[in-house]
N, C-alpha and C positions, 0 to 999 in steps of 0.2 A: 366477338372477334376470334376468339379461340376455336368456335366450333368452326366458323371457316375457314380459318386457316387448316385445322386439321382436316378437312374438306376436301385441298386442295391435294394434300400430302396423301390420301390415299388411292389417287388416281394411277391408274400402270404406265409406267415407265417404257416406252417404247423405243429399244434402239434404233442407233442409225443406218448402221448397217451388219452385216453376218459376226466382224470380228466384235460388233457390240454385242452381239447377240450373246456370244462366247464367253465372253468376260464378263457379260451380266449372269448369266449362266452358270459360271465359276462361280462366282460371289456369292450368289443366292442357294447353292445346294450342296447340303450338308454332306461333313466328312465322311466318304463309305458308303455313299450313296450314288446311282448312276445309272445311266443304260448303256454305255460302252467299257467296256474293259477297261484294268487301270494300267494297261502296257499303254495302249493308243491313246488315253487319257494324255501320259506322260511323254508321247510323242507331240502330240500337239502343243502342247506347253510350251518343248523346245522350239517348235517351230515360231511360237509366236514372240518368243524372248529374244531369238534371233533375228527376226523381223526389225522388232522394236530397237533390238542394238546398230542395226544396220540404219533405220531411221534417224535415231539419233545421233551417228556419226555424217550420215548428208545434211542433218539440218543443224548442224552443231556451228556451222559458220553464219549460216544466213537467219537462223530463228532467236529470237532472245533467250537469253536461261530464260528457266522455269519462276525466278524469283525477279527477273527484271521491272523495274516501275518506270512509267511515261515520265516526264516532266511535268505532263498537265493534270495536275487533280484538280477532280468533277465533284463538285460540292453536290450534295444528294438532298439539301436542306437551306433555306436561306439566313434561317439562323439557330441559335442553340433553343433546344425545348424548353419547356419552364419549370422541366423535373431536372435539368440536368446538374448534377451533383456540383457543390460549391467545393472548393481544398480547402478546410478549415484553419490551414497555416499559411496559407497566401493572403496575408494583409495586405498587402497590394495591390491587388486584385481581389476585392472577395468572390465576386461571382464568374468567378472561372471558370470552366467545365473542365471535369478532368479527362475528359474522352473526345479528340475531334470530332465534330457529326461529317467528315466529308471522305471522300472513299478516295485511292488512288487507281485510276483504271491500269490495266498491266495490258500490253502488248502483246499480239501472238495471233496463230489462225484461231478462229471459234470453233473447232475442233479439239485446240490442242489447252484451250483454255476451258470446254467443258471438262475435259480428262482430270485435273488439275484438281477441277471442280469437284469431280466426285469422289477423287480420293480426298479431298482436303474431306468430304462431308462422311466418306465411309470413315477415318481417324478421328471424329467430333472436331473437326476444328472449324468448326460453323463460325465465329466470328473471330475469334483468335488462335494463333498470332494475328493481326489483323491484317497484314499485308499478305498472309499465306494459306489467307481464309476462304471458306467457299462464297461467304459472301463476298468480298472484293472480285475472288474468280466470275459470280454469276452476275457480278454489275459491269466486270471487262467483257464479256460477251455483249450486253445488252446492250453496251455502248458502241458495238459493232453493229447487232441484229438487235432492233428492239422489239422484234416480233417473237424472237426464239422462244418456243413452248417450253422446252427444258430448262433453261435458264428461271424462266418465270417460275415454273413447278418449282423450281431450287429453293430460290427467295419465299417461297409460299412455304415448303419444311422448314428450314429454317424459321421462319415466322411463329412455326408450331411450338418450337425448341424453345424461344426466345419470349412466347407466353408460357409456356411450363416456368421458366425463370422467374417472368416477373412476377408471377400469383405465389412462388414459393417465396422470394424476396419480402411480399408485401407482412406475406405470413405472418415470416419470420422477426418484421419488424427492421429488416435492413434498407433503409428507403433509399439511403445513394446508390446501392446495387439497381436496386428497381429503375431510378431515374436512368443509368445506364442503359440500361437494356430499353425505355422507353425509348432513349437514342438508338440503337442499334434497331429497332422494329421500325422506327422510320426511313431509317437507311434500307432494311426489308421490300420499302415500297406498302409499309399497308397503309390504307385508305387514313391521311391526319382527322378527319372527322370521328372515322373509329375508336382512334385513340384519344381524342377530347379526355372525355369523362374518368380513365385510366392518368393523363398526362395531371389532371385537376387533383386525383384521391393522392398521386404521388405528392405533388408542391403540396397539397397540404399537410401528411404527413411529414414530408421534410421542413416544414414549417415551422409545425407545433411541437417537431423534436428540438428544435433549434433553438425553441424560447425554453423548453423544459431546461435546455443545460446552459442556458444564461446566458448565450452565446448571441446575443441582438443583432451585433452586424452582419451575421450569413445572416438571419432567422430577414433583415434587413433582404440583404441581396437577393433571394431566392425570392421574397415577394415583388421585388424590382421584376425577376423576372415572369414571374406568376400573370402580373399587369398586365405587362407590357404582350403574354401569346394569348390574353384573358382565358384563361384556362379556369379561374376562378368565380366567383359570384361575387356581385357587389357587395354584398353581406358580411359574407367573409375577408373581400379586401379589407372594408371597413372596420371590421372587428380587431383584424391583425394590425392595421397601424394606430386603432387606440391601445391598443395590446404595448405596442415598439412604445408609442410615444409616453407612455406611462411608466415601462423601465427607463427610458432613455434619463426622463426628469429624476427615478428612484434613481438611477448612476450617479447623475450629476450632485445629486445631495449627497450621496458616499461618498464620491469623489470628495467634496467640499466638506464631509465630517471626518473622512483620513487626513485629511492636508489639515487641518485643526487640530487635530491630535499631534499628530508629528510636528507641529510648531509648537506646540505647550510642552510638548517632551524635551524638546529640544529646547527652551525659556523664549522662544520668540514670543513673548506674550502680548507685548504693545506697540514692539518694533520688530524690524523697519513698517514704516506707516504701508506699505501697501502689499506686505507678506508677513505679517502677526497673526497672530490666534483672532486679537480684534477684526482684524481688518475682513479675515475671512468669512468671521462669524456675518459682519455686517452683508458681506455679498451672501450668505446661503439664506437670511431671510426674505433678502429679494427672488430667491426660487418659491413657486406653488406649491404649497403643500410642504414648506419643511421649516415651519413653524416650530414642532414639538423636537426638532430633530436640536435648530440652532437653539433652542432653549437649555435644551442640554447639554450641548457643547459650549453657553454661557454662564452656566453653571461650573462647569470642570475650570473653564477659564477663572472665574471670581475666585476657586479654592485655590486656585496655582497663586493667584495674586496674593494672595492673603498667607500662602503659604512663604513667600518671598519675603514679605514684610515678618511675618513670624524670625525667617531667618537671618532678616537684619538684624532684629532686635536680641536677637541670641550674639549675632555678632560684636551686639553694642554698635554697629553702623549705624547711626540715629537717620543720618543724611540721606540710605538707603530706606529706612526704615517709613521715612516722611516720604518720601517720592514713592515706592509701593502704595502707602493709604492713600495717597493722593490719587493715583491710578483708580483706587478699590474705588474711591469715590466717584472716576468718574465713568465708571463699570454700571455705577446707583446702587452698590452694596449698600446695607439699611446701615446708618448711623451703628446702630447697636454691635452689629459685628464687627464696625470696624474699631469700637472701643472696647470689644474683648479681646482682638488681637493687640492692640495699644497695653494692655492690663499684662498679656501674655507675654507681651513681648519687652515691658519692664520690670522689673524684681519689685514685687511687695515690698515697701517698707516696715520695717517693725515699729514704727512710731514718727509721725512727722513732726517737726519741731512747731513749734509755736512762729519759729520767727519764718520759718515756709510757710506758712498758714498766714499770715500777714504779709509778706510777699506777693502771696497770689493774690489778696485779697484790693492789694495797693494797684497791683497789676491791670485788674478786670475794672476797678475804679476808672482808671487813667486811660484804659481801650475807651470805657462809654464816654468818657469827656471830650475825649477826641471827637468820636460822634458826633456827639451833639455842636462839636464848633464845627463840625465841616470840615475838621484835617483829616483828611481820611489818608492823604499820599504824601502831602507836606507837612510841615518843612522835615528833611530826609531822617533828621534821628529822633522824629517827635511828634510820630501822627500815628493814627489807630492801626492801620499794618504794623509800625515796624512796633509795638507796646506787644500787638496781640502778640507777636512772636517771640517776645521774651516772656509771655505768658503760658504758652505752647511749650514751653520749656521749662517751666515754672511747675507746672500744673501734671502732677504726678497722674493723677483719675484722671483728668481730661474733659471734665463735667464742665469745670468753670469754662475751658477756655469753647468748648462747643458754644456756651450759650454767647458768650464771646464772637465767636467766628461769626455767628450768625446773626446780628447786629451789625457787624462792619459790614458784610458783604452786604445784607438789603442798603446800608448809604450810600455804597462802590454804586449798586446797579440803579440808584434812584439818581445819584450824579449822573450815572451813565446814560440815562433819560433824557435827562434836563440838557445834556449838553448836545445831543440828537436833536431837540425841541427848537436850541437856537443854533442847530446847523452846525456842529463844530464835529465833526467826524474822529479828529484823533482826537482831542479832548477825550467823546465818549470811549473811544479805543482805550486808552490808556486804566479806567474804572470799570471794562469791560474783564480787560485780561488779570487785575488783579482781581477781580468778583471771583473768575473761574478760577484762578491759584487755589483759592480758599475751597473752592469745591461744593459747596454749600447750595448754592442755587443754580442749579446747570441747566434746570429748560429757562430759567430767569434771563441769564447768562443767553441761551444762545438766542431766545427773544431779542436781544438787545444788540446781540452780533447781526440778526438780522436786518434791525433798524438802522446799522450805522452801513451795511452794505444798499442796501438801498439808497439811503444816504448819497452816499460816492457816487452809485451808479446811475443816479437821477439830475441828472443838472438842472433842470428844467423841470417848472409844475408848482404846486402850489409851496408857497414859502413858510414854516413854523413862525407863530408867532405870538407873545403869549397873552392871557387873556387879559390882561388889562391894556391891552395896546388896540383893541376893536371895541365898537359899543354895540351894546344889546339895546335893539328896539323892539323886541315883544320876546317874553316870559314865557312859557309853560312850565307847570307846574308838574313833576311827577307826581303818578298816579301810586302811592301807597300798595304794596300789594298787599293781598287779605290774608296770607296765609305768615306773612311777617308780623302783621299788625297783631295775628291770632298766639304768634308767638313769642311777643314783643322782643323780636327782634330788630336790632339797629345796623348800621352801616354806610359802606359809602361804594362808590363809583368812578374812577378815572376815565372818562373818556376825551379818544379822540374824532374832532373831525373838519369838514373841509366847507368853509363856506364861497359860493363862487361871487361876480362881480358887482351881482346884485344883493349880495347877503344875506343869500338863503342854503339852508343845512342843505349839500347835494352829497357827504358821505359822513360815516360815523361808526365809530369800532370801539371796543370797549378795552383799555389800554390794563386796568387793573380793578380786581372789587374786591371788597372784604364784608361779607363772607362772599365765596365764589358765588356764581350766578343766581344768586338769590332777587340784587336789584337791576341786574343787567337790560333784563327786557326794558323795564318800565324807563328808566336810564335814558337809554334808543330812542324810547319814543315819545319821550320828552324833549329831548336834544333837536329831531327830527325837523321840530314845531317851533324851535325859534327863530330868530331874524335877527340883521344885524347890521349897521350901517358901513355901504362899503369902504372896504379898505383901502387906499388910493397911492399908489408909488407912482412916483416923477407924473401926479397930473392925472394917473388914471386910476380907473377902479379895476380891483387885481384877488385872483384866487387867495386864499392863505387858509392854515392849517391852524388848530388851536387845540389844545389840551385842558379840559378843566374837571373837579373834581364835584360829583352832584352826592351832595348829602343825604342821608335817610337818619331820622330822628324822631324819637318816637312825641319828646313832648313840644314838639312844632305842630304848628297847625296841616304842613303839610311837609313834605321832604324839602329841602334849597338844592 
């Protein structure tokens, strides 16, 4: 492109007539040089300045100034390039060019608009000021005469200048200059095919400067417009928006590891429910890839927690002290840290009496008896809740009432079961929410929350019903498995499932086993294989659900 252009720029300049002749003549030869004497030098001069002043005063009414512009600007381009420079502070806009691509043509004879021209071009003002430029001059001509030789020749120097620029630009590393001036060479008129492979080196440079300084949303815009004049490769589009799309996800995770900090700093740790430390933590492991990120801002959260509780317990606010561990607990802080902060946060005693030590002792008694009657919630000042918690209070270490706690809650969630089984929704609600108080078994807890929402939202489908209210017409036996039997290992199986109107197993899920999945399979496929006479409401034979528990026993002849 460059060597034609300059091509073009070396061809002789032919004026138009004698007084061009003169004036190009002047211009071109140097001070103190000549073939006429410098007295008639100096005559002519005057003659031609007074000519000139004389012109200018007849055409001062009827010619426009020199600097007048039409109303109508001639767009030279139908749209902006896809180097053309973005304003890095126009959020509003990002991909705004900062240079119109469209020229204003100016008025006048094509005479008086080459003149214009060449001095705009003898002062470098090749494209700016832009309206006073030779380029604008040599496109107002050509909008007149679009043959004019001069005019073209003009735009052809010009061209020359304006690659000098953009090879220096590229250089140098200033790519919006370059994108400019790749504007300005279209406005030129040179051939857009020529410039392809220049318009493509620029958008990529301003590109991949774009993503260097973190800045995505030009880095963004500028390939919006890359696309869209495909000045690019497929290759490269493709690379740049896994490029975008890959910071875009890294943002979003800062984003969501600042807003977590500055809620823990601030103690929004659990509240309000949908702007806490929690709440955010929960939304950033729903993003790709920020896995290691929320894990560590679940971390930072658990020490703040734990730190809170520390400060209750300095305060002597028990009541703060208790509602913090509760929190830790259901964070799933490990048992252990939350009874160093418990230890931390009560003053050692130098000696417990005998009669605290039989206190707790009466305490942790009167919790399991509760138990075992099945008062877990009643009667209101005399059931294993309200015992454990004057035991909770009791129990300086915290040892006894753990083992405590965790005793009532599995009866909270086995009632809470049972009352799921025969359909009673708040029933189970009610041993639901006191199971989770306790803290103790929270996937147990929300297994059980799930049951009782399904529950509710199921009207309709098979009905719980328990197992001695259907009769079994054929047995299978589970199959022992060999690697229990090797380990004389025992156990059991809760399952559930759904027999339909003929009394045959059509589902089945394992509702609890001890030890975990050890007899689960075998369980299934036992359960699978029996039968059972249907079950009949108002007259007819009806789907229902049944929960039973299948034995593994080592000295049976086979498992029940």
């Amino acid at each position: 492109m460059a060597a034609a252009s300059r091509t073009g720029a070396t061809q002789a300049h032919v004026p138009r007539d004698a007084a061009d002749a003169e004036a190009a003549t002047a211009l071109s030869t140097p001070a103190g040089s000549g073939r006429k004497p410098l007295i008639l030098g100096g005559l002519i001069a005057l003659l031609v300045l007074g000519g000139g002043i004389a012109w200018y005063v007849s055409q001062r009414e009827t010619s426009p100034a020199p600097g007048q512009v039409d109303t109508a600007a001639v767009p030279t381009t139908n749209e902006a390039p896809p180097g053309t420079p973005v304003s890095p502070d126009d959020s509003s806009a990002p991909g705004t060019a900062t240079d119109d691509p469209t020229l204003t043509v100016k008025s006048g004879a094509v005479d008086d608009l080459l003149d214009l021209a060449r001095n705009a071009f003898s002062e470098r003002r090749y494209t700016d000021p832009k309206a006073e430029s030779a380029l604008v001059y040599y496109h107002s001509v050509l909008a007149q005469d679009p043959d004019n030789g001069e005019a073209r020749e003009g735009l052809a120097r010009i061209a020359v200048v304006l690659d000098e620029r953009l090879q220096t630009a590229l250089n140098e590393g200033r790519y919006d200059d370059a994108a400019l001036t790749v504007t300005q060479l279209k406005l030129a008129d040179v051939d857009p095919a020529r410039l392809k492979d220049v318009e493509g080196r620029v958008a990529l440079a301003q590109i991949t400067a774009a993503l260097e300084r973190d800045n995505a949303e030009r880095a963004a815009a500028l390939l919006r417009q890359a696309e869209t004049s495909g000045v690019l490769t497929t290759e490269q589009v493709t690379r740049f928006h896994a490029d975008l799309d890959r910071r875009q996800a890294d943002a979003r995770v800062q984003r969501l590891v600042d807003v977590i900090g500055t809620r823990i700093r601030d103690g929004q740790l659990v509240e309000p429910a949908n702007d806490s430390a929690r709440y955010h933590i929960t939304q950033l492991r729903k993003l790709p890839g920020a896995g290691g990120a929320a894990n560590a801002a679940q971390r930072n959260l658990e020490n703040a927690v734990l730190d809170e509780a520390r400060a209750a317990g300095q305060r002597k606010q028990n009541d703060d002290l208790e509602r913090w561990l509760k929190e830790a607990r259901k964070l799933g802080i490990s048992p252990a840290r939350i009874a160093a902060v418990r230890r931390e946060a009560r003053p050692p005693a130098a000696a417990v009496s005998p009669a605290a030590v039989s206190d707790v002792s009466r305490l942790v008694a009167l919790v399991q008896t509760r138990v075992n009657e099945g008062r877990l919630l009643e009667p209101a000042q005399d059931n294993a809740l309200y015992h454990l918690g004057q035991l909770h209070a009791a129990d300086v270490s915290g040892a006894q009432y753990a083992a405590s706690a965790r005793s009532v809650s599995s009866g909270l969630l086995e009632r809470g079961r049972a009352a799921v089984t025969d359909r009673k929704p708040e029933v189970a609600q009610s041993f639901a929410v006191a199971a989770r108080q306790l803290g103790v078994d929270l996937a147990e807890a929300d297994a059980l929350d799930k049951d009782i929402a399904q529950l509710r939202t199921a009207p309709t489908g098979p009905r719980m019903v328990s197992a001695d209210k259907v009769k079994r017409t054929r047995y299978v036996a589970p199959e022992y498995p060999r690697d229990a039997v090797l380990k004389n290992i025992e156990g059991s199986v809760k399952v559930r499932f759904t027999i339909d109107s003929a009394g045959k197993v059509v589902e089945s899920s394992v509702v609890q086993s001890t030890p975990e999945r050890v007899f689960d399979r075998a369980a299934l496929a036992a359960v699978k294989r029996w039968r059972f006479e249907p079950l009949a409401t108002d007259g007819e034979a009806a789907q229902a659900t049944i929960e039973t528990t299948v034995l593994f026993k080592m000295d049976d002849d086979a498992a029940r």
